[in-house]
Each structure stands twice: as C-alpha cells, then as structure tokens.
N, C-alpha and C positions, 0 to 999 in steps of 0.2 A: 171386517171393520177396516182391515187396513185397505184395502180395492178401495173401499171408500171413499177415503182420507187420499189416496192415491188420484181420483180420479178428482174429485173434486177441486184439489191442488193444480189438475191439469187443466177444468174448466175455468180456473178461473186467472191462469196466464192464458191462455187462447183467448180469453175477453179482456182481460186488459192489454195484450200487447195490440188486439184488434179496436180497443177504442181510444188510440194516440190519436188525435187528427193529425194528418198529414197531408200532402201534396206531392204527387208525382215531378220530375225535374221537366215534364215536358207540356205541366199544364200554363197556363198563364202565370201564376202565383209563383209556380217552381222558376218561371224563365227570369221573373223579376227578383224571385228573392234571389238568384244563381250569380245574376248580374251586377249584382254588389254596385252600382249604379246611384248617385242621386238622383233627388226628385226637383225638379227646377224651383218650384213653389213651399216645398218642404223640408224638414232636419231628419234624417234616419238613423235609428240606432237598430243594430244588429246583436243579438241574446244568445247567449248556445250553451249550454248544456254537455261536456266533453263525458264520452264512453265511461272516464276512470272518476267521474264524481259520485259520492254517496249518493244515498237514497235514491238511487235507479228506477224504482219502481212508482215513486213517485211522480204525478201529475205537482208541480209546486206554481203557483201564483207569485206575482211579479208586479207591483203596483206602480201607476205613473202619475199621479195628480189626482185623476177622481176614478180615473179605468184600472180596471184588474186583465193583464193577460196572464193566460196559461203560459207554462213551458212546460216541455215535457222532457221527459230524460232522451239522451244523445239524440237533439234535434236542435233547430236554431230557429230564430223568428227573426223576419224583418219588421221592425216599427217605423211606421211615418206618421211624424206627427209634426202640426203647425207651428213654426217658429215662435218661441218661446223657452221661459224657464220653469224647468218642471222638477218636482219632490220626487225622485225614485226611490224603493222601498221593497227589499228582496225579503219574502217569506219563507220561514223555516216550519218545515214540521215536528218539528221539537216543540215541548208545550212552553216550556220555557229556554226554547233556542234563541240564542239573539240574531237581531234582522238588522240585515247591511242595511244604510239608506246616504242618500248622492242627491245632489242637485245637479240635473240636467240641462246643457242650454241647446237646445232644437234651432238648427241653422238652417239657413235655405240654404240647396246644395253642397250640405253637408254629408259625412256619413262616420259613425263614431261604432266604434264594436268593442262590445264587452262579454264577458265569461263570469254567467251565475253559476257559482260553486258553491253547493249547500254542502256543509262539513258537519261528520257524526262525531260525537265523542264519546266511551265509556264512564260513565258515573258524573262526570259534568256535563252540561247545555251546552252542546252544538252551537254550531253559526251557519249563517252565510255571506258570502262576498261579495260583492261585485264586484270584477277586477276589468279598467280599461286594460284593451291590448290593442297593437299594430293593426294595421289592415291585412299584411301578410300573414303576422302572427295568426290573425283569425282566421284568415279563407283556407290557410295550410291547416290549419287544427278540421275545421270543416269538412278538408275535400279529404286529408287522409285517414281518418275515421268515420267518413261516407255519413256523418249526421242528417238524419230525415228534416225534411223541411217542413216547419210550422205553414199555415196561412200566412199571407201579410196582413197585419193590422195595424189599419190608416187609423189615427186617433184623431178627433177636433177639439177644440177647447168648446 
C-alpha cells in the first residue's frame, strides 16, 4: 500500500509540474516577454508569482474585465491589453479567502509590474495581493529566481 501511495504521489508531481504552460527564453513569446519592452499601440502589465509565495502548487486565476488569465507558481506573464480602464481581481483558493481587486489604467506605451501574492493562513481566510512594484524591483525578482515564462496574453476589449 505504501509503493502505492508513494508512486502515485510521484505521478502526479511529474504531471503537474509538466502541465505549467510555459515558454522557452528563446522562442518568440520568451524574446518579448524578456524584453520588458512596450507595445507602441498598447498598455502592458507584467504578473509574477515569486519562488517564496504560498500555494505553489497552484494553477491560480487572475481576472481583467471580462478575461480570466492563468498564473502559475514561480512564473510571470506578460499582459497587453488595449488602452483603457480596467477592473483587476486576484483569486484565491481559499473558499472563503479574500480577493485583491485594483483598477487598472492600460496606457499606450506603457508598462506597469505587479506581484500576485496569494497568502495562507491557519484557522482564518487567506488573501491575496496585488502589490505594484518598480520595473527594477520586478525584473531583479524575475531574473534572480530564474521564474518560467507564461505565454503572452494580448487582451481586446
């Protein structure tokens, strides 16, 4: 029973570390999310998910207006989405965790970076954050914990 219990535990990190989406640094997707770069016609917001936040194992969702993107634990996404203001809304896997939520304003040739930090608590409801940070602040959080790179996801209204 315990082989079991032992193997099964090992099937199922081997499938979930293998079903993160992600992007290599040297495909298109990696070259632009790398490039911290605006988009001339668009507002960017940049998402990341640091090594040392709770629920690691989690897949957690991240809402922008009417879109749902993924994050995934210690990885980061690029967002471009068309200039406007928009409702953001960080989910928690807690059933009754409470959800950060921000209004966003998407600039043309902008670029704004934040740190979704879903926080556990013992015997109370968790949270999550969403914390602006520097441009530095973030690409150093980024390159020195080697975070995997989501897809880019272009939103439209």
């Amino acid at each position: 029973m315990k082989n079991v219990c032992v193997l099964a535990v090992v099937l199922f990190a081997v499938y979930g570390c293998s079903a993160i989406p992600s992007v290599e640094k040297g495909s298109p997707d990696g070259q632009v999310s790398l490039s911290f770069d605006p988009v001339e016609d668009k507002g960017v917001m940049y998402l990341y998910r640091d090594r040392e936040s709770h629920f690691g194992l989690f897949i957690l969702d991240i809402y922008i207006g009417d879109d749902t993107v993924e994050t995934s634990p210690a990885c980061f996404v690029r967002i471009e989405l068309a200039s406007g203001t928009y409702f953001v809304e960080a989910d928690h896997p807690d059933t009754f965790g409470f959800e950060d939520e921000m209004t966003f304003e998407a600039k043309e040739e902008q670029v704004a970076f934040f740190e979704y930090k879903p926080i556990a608590r013992p015997v109370v409801p968790g949270e999550t954050k969403i914390i602006p940070r520097s441009r530095e602040e973030a690409i150093s959080k980024i390159e020195s914990q080697e975070l995997c790179i989501s897809p880019v996801e272009r939103l439209s209204r």
